[in-house]
DODREN-749542 format. One record per residue (C-alpha): x, y negated, z negated; residue number from 1. Coordinates in steps of 0.05 Angstrom, whole numbers, plus 5000, padded with zeros to 4 digits. Layout:
BEGIN
{{X; Y; Z}; NUM}
...
// end
This chain:
BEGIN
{{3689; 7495; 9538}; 1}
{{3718; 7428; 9503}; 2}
{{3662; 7389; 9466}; 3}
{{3669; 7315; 9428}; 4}
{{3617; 7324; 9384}; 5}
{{3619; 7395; 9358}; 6}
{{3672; 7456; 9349}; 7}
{{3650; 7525; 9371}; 8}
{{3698; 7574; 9349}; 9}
{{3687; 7657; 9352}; 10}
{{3703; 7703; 9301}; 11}
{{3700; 7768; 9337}; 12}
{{3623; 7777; 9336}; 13}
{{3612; 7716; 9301}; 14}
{{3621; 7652; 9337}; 15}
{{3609; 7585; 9279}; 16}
{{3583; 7517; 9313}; 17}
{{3611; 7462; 9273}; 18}
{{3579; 7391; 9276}; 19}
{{3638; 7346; 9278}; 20}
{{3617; 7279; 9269}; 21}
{{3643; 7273; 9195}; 22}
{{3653; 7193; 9200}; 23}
{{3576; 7190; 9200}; 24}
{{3564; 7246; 9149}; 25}
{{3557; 7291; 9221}; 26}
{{3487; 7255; 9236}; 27}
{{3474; 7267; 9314}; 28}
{{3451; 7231; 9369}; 29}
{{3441; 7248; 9439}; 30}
{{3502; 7263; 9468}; 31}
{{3517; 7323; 9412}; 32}
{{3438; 7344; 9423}; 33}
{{3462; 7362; 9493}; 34}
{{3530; 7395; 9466}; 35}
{{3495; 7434; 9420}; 36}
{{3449; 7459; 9467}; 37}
{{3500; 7485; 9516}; 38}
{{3533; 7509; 9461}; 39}
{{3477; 7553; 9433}; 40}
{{3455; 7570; 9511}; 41}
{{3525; 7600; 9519}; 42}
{{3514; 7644; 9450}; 43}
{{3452; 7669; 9469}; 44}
{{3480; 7694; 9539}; 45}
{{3542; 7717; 9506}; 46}
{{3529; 7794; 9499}; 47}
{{3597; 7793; 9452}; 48}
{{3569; 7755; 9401}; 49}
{{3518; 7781; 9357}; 50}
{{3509; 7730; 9298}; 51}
{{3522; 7649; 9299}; 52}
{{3544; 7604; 9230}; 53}
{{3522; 7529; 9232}; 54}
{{3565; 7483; 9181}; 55}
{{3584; 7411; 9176}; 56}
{{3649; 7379; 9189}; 57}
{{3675; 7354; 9127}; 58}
{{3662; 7366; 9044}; 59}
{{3609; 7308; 9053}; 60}
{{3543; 7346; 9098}; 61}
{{3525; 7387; 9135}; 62}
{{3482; 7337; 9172}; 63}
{{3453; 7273; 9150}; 64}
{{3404; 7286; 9213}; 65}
{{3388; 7229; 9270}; 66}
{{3440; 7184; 9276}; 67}
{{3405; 7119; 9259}; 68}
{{3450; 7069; 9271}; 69}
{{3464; 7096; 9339}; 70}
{{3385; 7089; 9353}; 71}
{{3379; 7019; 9318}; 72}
{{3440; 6991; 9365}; 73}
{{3400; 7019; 9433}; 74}
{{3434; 7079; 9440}; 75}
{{3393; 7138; 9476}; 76}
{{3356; 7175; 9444}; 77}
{{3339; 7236; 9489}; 78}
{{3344; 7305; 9470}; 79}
{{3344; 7375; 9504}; 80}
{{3284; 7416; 9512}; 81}
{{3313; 7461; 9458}; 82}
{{3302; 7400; 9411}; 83}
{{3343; 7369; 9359}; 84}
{{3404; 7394; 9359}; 85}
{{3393; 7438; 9410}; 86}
{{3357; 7486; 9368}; 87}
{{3293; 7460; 9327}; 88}
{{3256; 7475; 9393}; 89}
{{3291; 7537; 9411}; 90}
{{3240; 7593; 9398}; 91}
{{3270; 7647; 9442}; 92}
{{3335; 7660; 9412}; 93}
{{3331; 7731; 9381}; 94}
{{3409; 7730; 9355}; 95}
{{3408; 7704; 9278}; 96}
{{3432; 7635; 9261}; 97}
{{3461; 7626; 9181}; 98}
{{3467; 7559; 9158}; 99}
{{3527; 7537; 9114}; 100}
{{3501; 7482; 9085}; 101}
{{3562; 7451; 9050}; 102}
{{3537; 7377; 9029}; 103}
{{3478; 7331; 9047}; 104}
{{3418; 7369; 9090}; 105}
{{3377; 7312; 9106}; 106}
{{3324; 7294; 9148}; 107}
{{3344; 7329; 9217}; 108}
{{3395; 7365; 9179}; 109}
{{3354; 7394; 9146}; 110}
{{3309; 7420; 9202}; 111}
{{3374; 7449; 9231}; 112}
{{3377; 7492; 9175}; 113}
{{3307; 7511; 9168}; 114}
{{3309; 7533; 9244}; 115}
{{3369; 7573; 9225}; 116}
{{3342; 7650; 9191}; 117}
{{3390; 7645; 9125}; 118}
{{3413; 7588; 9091}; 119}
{{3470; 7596; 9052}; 120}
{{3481; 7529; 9010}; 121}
{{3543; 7493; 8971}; 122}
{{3528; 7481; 8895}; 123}
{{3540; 7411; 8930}; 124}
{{3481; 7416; 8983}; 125}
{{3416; 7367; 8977}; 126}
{{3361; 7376; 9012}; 127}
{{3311; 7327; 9035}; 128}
{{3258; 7307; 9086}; 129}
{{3262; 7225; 9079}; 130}
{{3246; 7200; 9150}; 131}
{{3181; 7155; 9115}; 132}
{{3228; 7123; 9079}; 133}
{{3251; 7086; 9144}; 134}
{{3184; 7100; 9188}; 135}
{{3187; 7156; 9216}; 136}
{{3160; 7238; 9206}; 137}
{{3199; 7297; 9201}; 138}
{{3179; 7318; 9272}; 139}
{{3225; 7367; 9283}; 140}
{{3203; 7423; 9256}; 141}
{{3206; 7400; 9185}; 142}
{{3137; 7395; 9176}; 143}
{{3117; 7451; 9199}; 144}
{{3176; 7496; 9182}; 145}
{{3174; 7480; 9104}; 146}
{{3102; 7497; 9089}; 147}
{{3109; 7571; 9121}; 148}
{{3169; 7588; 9076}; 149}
{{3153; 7560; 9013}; 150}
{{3085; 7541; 9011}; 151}
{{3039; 7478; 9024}; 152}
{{3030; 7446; 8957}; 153}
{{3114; 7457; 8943}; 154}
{{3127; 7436; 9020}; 155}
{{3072; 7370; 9010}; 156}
{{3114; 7358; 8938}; 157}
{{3169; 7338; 8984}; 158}
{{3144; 7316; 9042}; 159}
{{3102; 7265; 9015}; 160}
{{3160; 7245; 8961}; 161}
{{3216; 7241; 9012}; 162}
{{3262; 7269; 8939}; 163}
{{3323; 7310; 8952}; 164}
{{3323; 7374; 8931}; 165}
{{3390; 7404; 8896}; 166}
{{3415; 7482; 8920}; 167}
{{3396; 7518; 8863}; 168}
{{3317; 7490; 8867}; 169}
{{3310; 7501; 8941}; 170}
{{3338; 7570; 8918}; 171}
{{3286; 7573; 8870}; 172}
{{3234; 7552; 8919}; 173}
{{3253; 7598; 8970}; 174}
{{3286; 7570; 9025}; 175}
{{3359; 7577; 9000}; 176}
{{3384; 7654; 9004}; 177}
{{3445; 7637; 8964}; 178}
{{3485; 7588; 8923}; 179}
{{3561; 7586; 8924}; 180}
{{3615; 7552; 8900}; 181}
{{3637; 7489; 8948}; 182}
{{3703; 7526; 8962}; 183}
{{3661; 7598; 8970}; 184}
{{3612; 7569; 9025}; 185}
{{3644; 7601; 9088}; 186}
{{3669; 7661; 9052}; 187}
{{3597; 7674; 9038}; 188}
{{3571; 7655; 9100}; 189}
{{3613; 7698; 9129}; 190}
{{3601; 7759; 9092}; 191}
{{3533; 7755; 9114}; 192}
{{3545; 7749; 9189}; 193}
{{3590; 7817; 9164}; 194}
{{3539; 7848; 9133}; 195}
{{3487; 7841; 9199}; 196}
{{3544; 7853; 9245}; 197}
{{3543; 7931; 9207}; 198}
{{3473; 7941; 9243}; 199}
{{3452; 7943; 9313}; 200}
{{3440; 7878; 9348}; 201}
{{3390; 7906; 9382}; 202}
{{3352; 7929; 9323}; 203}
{{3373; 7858; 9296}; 204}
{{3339; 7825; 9344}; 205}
{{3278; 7863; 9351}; 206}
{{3271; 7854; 9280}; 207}
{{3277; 7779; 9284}; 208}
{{3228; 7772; 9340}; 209}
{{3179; 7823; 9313}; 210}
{{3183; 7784; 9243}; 211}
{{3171; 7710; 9273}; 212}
{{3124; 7729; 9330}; 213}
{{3086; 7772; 9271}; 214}
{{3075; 7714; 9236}; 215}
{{3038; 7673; 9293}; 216}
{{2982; 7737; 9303}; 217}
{{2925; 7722; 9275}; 218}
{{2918; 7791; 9233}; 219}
{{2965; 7841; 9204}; 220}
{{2921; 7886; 9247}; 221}
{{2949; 7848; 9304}; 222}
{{3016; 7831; 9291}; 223}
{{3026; 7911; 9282}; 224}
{{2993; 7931; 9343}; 225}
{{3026; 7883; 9386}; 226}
{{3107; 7884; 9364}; 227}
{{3115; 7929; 9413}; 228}
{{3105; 7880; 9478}; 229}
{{3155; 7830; 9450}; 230}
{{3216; 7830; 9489}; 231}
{{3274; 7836; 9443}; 232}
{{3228; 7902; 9421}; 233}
{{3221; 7937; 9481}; 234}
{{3295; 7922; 9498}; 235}
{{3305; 7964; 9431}; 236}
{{3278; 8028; 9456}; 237}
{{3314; 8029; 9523}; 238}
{{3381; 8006; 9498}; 239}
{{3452; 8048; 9485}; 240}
{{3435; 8030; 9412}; 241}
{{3370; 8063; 9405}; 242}
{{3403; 8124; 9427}; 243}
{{3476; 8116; 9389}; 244}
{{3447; 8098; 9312}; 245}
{{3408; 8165; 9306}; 246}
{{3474; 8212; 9340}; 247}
{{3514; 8174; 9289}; 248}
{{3470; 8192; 9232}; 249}
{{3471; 8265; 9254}; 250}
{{3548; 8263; 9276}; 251}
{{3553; 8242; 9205}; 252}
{{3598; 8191; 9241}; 253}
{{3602; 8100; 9234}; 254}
{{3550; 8084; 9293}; 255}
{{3588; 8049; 9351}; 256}
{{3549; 7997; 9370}; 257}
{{3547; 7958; 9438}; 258}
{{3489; 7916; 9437}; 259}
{{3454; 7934; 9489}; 260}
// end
């Protein structure tokens, strides 16, 4: 499918989602919410493609988040039920998302790449959650995203600052996985969509699920007890996969993997 907003190219197993907006440093408004959201619908039903990349357009950002000026001259500002940019609402996708974050992460942008499960980041990248600096909240996830991975008082530090925050301290504070050259981004990116694409989906995505649907139990107790009613989880044990890793292993053989 063509899209004006975004580029969705596939890689074999790999398919990258490009914001392509780079005259407004890739900030979005409605029209690529709805893009993106087909675009990530079509991923998730896509039983070929195993692991998605999210970058900007551009050596500029990755996303300088809502598009402001489009929402100051009246433009609409509606958005799918999978959120902004399709995704900061999208709690059912069990395929991982890396972010490439190549230049400025703010605001919405960065919520994109917090609801993404790796964020691989340009020596370049900044990071930032200003919205109160023009009125409004970080309501996409943001503030509610940040605290879990790196902690409330670190998370507030920000929130409550609006300051940008360079690569190699969000590496530090834990939401960065890795810091790269500019020119080394999608290289790296890429060989970590490589290295998951080595394991089964299915156990990939059981894992996912199991790890964020953990999280919301209420007890350890619980979270162990019940990983086994989650959906991507019981796919697991009744897939090809579940039955092709452990013949490998004994074949002394590469597992062939189909996903399903």
């Amino acid at each position: 499918m063509a899209y004006e907003f975004i580029r969705v190219d596939r890689e074999g197993p790999v398919t990258v989602f490009t914001l392509n907006r780079p005259e407004v440093m890739n900030a979005l408004h409605s029209p690529a919410h709805f893009e993106l959201h087909e675009a990530f619908d079509a991923f998730a039903a896509d039983p070929e493609q195993w692991v998605g990349i999210v970058t900007g357009a551009g050596e500029r950002a990755f996303s300088a988040g809502n598009d402001l000026k489009h929402q100051a001259g009246g433009g609409g500002m509606a958005s799918p039920p999978s959120g902004f940019a399709g995704l900061t609402s999208r709690f059912d996708l069990t395929k991982p998302l890396i972010a490439a974050v190549n230049g400025v992460a703010m605001g919405g942008g960065f919520e994109i790449a917090l609801a993404c499960d790796l964020i691989v980041a340009s020596e370049a990248a900044t990071f930032a959650l200003p919205e109160p600096r023009v009125g409004l909240a970080a309501l996409a996830g943001g503030l509610h995203r940040l605290p879990r991975m790196i902690g409330q008082k670190q998370a507030l530090g920000m929130i409550l600052t609006g300051r940008r925050v360079s690569a190699t301290e969000g590496q530090a504070l834990g939401f960065v996985n890795e810091v790269t050259k500019p020119d080394e981004l999608m290289a790296a990116a890429r060989r970590w969509a490589a290295q998951i694409c080595e394991l089964s989906p299915m156990s990939i995505r059981a894992s996912k699920e199991a790890v964020y649907k953990g999280l919301d139990e209420p007890t350890l107790e619980a979270a162990i007890k019940g990983q086994n009613r989650y959906p991507a989880v019981a796919a697991l044990f009744k897939s090809e996969d579940f039955v092709e890793g452990p013949l490998a292993f004994a074949q002394k053989r590469a597992p062939n993997w189909k996903g399903r």
